[in-house]
N, C-alpha and C positions, 0 to 999 in steps of 0.2 A: 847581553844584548849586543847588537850589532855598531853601537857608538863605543863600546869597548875594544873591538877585532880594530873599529879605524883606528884605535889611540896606540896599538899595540901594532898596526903594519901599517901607519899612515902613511911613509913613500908607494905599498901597491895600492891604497884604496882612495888614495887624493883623486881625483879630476876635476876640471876644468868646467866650470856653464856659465859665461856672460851675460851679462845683462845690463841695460840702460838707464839711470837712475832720471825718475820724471823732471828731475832739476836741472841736469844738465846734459852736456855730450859725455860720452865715455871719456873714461880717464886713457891719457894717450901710451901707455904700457899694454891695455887692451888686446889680446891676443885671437887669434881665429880658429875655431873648429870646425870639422866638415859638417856641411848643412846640407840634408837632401831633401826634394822636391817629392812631395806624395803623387804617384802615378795617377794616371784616368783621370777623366774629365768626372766634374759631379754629377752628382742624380736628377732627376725633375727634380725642379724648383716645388713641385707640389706634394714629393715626398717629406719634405721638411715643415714643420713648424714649430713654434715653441711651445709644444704643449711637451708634456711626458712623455714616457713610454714605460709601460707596466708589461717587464719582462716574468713570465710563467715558466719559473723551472722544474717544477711537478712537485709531486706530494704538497700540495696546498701551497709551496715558496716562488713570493712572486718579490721581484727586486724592479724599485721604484727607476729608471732613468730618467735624468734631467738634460735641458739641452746646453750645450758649451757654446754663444756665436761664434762663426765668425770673426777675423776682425785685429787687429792693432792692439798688444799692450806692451809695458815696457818690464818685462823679465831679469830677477835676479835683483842686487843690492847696491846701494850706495857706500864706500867703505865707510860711513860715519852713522852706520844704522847700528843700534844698541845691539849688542848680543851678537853681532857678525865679527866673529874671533877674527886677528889678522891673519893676510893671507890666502884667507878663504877663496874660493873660487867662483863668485860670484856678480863678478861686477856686470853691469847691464846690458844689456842688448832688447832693441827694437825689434820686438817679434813679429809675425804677421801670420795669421793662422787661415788659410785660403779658404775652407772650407768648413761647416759644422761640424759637431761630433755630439755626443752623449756619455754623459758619466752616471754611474751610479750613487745613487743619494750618499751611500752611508758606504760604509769596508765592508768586503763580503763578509755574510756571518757564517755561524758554522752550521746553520740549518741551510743554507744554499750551498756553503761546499759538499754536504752530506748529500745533497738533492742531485750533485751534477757526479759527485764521484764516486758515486757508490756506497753511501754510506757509510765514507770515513772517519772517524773522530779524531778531536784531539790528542786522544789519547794513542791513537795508531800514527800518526804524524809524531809525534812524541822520541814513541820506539824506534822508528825510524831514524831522528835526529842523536838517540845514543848507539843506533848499530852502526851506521855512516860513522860516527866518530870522526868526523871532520878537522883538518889540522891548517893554518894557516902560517905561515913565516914561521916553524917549529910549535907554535901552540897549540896545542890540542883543546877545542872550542869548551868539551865537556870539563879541562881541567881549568879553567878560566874562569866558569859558572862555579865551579867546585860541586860538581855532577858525577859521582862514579859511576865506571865505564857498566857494571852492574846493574846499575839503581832502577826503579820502578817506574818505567813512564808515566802511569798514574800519580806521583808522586811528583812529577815535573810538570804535568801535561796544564794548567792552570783551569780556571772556569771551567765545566763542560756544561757552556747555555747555547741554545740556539740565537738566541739574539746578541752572542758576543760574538766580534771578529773570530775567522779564524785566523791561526796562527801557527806558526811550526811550518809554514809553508815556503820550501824555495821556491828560486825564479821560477824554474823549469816547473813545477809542480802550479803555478799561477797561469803560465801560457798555456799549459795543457787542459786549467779547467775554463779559460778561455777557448782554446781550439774547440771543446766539446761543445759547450755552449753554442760556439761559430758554427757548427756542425747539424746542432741538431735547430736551430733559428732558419740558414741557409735551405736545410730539406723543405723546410714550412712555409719557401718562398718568403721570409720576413727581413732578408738580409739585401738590399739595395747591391747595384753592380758598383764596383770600386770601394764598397767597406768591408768592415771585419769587424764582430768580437774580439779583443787583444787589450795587452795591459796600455793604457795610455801614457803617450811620450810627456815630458819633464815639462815644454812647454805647455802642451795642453791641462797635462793636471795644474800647472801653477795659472793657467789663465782662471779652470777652475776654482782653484783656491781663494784667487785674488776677486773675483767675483765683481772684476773693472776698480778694486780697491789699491791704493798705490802704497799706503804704508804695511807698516814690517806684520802686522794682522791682518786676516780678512773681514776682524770686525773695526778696522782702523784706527784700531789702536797701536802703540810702541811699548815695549819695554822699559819699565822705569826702572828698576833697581837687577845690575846687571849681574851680582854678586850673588842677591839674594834667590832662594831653591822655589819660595813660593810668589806669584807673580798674581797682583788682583785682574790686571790686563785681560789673563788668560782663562780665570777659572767658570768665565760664563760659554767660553768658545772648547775647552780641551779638556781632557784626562792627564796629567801629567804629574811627574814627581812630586810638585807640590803639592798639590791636593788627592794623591791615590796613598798615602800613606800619615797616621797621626804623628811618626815623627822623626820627616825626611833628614838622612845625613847631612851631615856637612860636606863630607866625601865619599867615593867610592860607588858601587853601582848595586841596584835591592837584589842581585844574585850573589853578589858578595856574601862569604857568610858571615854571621850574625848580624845581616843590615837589619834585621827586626820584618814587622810584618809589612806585608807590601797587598795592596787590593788587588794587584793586575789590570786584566780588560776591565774596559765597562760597557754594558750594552750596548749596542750602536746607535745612534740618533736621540741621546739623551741629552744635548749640547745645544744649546741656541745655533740655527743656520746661518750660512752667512748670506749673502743681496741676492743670492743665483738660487739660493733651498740646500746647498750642499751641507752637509752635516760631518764633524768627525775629519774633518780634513789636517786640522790643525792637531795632535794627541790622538793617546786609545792608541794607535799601533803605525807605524812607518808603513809605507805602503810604495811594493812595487812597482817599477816603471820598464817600460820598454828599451828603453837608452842603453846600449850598453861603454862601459867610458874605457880610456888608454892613458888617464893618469895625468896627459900631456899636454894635449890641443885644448885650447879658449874657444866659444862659440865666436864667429862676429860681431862687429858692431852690430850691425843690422841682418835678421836670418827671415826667409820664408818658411814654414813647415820644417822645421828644426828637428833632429831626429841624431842620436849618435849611434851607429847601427857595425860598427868595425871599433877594434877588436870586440869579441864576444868574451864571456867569460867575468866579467867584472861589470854588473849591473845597478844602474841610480836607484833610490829610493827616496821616498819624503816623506815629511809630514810630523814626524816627529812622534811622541809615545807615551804612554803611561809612566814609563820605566827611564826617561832622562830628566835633565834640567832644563830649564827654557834657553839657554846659553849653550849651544849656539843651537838648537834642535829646531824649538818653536818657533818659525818664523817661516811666509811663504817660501819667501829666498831661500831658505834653507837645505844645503844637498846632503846626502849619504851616500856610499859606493859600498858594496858587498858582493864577494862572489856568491855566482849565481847559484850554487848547491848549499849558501847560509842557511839556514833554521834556527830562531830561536823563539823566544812567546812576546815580542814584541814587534812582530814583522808582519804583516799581511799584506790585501792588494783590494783594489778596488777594478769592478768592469768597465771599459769603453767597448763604444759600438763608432768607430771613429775609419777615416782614410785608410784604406791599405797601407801599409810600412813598402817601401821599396827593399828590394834583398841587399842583403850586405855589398852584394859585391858591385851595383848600381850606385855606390856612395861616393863622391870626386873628393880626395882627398885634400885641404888644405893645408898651407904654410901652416907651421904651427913653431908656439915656442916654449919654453917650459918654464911655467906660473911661476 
């Protein structure tokens, strides 16, 4: 899994996201990343409310969106938050999110990736992730998993349910069943001027998460025992190593082999929601983000419509999985970096129907200094 690539290339896969912890002012080391402004003015005021929106992607799959306000929270961690390893890049920043957006209840499953792509399975996402054969800082990803170059996708590919995440999906492969999506909403006249279908940015998903919640949960709770693999905190909100296996290691990662049996996904929206309806935010699979990071640059103290959109190539994720420890994974705060052609069966994405992204090259660079 992908917390294993960072432990193994953590100088390329570190980056930077600030945040403001609700106790005080940032700590004054605080560094700045470029922050850009989402283009066009909004829509009528009367396209918006806070009901749903029940997205119809065909063959009977219909995906619940919920709405994100508007509005003020304060993004990323305090360093004295349990489970935020040192160093982390996290510390806070005062966000401000100009405009609504909508997320998806749950992580796409694999009956709506099959509905938008043609009826792809896991098990073809699979094959693909051993032809690629992918190699990061000298590692070869299959030989890290202890996957031969050979072996049987079906044999790797995990769940084939429609109601589990997909998985085995890169970035590229998540914006494209966003564009199609974008595509075929926009022909329906369903798609408002100045939005998009697209993977949502790190601050929107974490406003999401946070669901106006300030501690290290969205069910506001903390971390008590920071050692330990099983967390009671978590097991009404997450899928996560302590509870998707009878009998998690003490070390190591459930692709290791002989980690013993491991349960993988679990269906989406089996999890208590958190104040906003979101489900699955926290475990069940890390989930793409729009951001792409350079290792380097801090947000600022304070950002509008936060977005990290230069260099490309190295993309955030969240959320945390089945397949880690709640140290340092589970928690809003909590970042991941993976290049964008990663795949592995703990990764997936979740839809926004949110602001246009400004193009890379509309991003104003700032001061930056290295975490």
């Amino acid at each position: 899994m992908k917390h294993r690539l960072l432990l193994l290339a953590a100088p390329l896969l570190c980056a930077s996201c600030a945040s403001r912890p609700a106790e005080g002012p940032p700590p004054a080391d605080a560094g700045v990343r470029a922050a850009a402004r989402m283009p066009t003015p909004p829509p009528p005021a009367e396209w918006f409310s806070e009901n749903e929106r029940a997205l119809d992607l065909g063959g009977g799959v219909r995906m619940r969106m919920l709405p994100v306000p508007a509005g003020v929270f304060r993004m990323g961690s305090p360093r004295s938050e349990y489970g935020r390893p040192l160093g982390t890049a996290e510390d806070p920043v005062l966000v401000t999110l100009t405009r609504p957006c909508w997320l998806a209840e749950t992580e796409t499953t694999q009956a709506a990736w099959a509905a938008v792509m043609d009826g792809e399975t896991p098990v073809d996402l699979a094959r693909r992730f051993l032809e690629e054969d992918l190699a990061i800082d000298g590692h070869r990803i299959r030989d890290v998993f202890g996957f031969p170059k050979d072996g049987d996708p079906a044999a790797i590919a995990g769940p084939c349910e429609p109601d589990h995440p997909v998985v085995w999906v890169s970035w590229t492969d998540a914006a494209e069943f966003c564009r199609r999506v974008d595509a075929r909403e926009r022909a329906a006249g369903r798609v408002p001027d100045g939005y998009e279908y697209r993977l949502p940015t790190e601050a929107e998903w974490e406003r999401a998460c946070r669901a106006g919640e300030t501690a290290a949960l969205p069910n506001g709770r903390s971390l008590r025992y920071i050692v330990q693999v099983v967390q009671p905190e978590l097991d009404d909100i997450a899928w996560y190593w302590g509870n998707c296996t009878t009998n998690p290691p003490a070390g190591g990662g459930p692709l290791r082999r002989n980690w013993g049996p491991a349960v993988h996904t679990h269906a989406v929206g089996t999890k208590a929601p958190n104040d906003w309806g979101f489900r699955d935010m926290i475990g069940n699979v890390f989930e793409w983000c729009a951001d792409a990071a350079d290792g380097t640059a801090l947000r600022p103290f304070e950002a509008t419509d936060p977005v990290g959109l230069a260099p490309a190539g190295i993309r955030a994720n969240r959320g945390g999985s089945w397949a880690v420890p709640p140290q340092p994974f589970l928690r809003s705060a909590a970042r991941s970096f993976c290049v964008e052609g990663w795949r592995v069966n703990d990764l997936g994405f979740r839809l926004a129907l949110a602001p246009k992204l400004p193009p890379a090259a509309a991003a104003n660079p700032a001061p930056s200094i290295n975490p």
